[in-house]
C-alpha positions as CSV (number, residue, x, y, z in Angstrom):
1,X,-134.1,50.4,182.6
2,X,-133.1,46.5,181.9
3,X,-137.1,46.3,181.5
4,X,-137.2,49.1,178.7
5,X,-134.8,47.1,177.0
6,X,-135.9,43.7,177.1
7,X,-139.4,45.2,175.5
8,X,-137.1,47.4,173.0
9,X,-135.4,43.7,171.9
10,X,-138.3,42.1,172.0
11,X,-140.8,45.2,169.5
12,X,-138.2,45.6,167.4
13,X,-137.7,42.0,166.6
14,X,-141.8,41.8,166.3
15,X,-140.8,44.1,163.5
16,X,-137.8,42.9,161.8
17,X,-139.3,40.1,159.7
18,X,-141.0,42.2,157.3
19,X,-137.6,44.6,157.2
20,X,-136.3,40.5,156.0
21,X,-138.3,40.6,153.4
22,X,-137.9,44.2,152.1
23,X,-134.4,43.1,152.7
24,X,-134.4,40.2,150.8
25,X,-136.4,42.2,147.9
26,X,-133.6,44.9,147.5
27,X,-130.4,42.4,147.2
28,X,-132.8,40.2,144.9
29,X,-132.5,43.6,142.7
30,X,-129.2,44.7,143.0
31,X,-127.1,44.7,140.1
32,X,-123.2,45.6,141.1
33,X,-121.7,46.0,144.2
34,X,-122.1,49.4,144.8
35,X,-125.8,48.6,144.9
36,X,-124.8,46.1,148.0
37,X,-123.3,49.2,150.0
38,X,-126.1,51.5,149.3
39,X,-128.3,48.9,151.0
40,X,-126.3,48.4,154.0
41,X,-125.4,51.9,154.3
42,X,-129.5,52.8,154.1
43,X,-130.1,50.1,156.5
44,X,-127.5,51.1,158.6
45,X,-128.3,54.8,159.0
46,X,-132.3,54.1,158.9
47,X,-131.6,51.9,162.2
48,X,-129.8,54.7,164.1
49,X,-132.4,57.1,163.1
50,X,-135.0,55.4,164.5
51,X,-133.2,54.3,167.4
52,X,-132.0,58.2,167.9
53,X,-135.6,59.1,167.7
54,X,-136.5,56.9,170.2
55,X,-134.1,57.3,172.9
56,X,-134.5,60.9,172.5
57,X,-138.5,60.3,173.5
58,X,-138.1,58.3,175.6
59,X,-135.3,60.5,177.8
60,X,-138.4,63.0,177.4
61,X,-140.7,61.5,179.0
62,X,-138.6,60.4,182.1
63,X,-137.3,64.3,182.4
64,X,-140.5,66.3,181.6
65,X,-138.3,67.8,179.1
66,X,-140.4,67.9,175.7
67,X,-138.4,69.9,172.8
């Protein structure tokens, strides 16, 4: 388990520099500060999504139990 998630830190960190740079691209648009909570909210619910998503496989594959 401490394995899955060392490799789990380590991926999505792999990944997160160009999500820095779309990052850094949105608040370089934004325009008022609603535009600031829109981008952490997105960001925000994008990450558990994909996190959700993933656990859910993974818990799959250790049970046998595909939906």
């Amino acid at each position: 388990m401490i394995q899955n998630v060392v490799t789990s830190i380590i991926l999505y960190s792999g990944t997160a520099v160009d999500l820095l740079i779309i990052l850094m691209l949105f608040f370089a648009k934004r325009k008022s500060r609603k535009d600031i909570i829109n981008i952490y909210l997105g960001q925000f619910l994008g990450s558990v999504s994909l996190i959700s998503v993933s656990y859910t496989h993974l818990r799959a594959h250790e049970t046998d139990s595909y939906i």
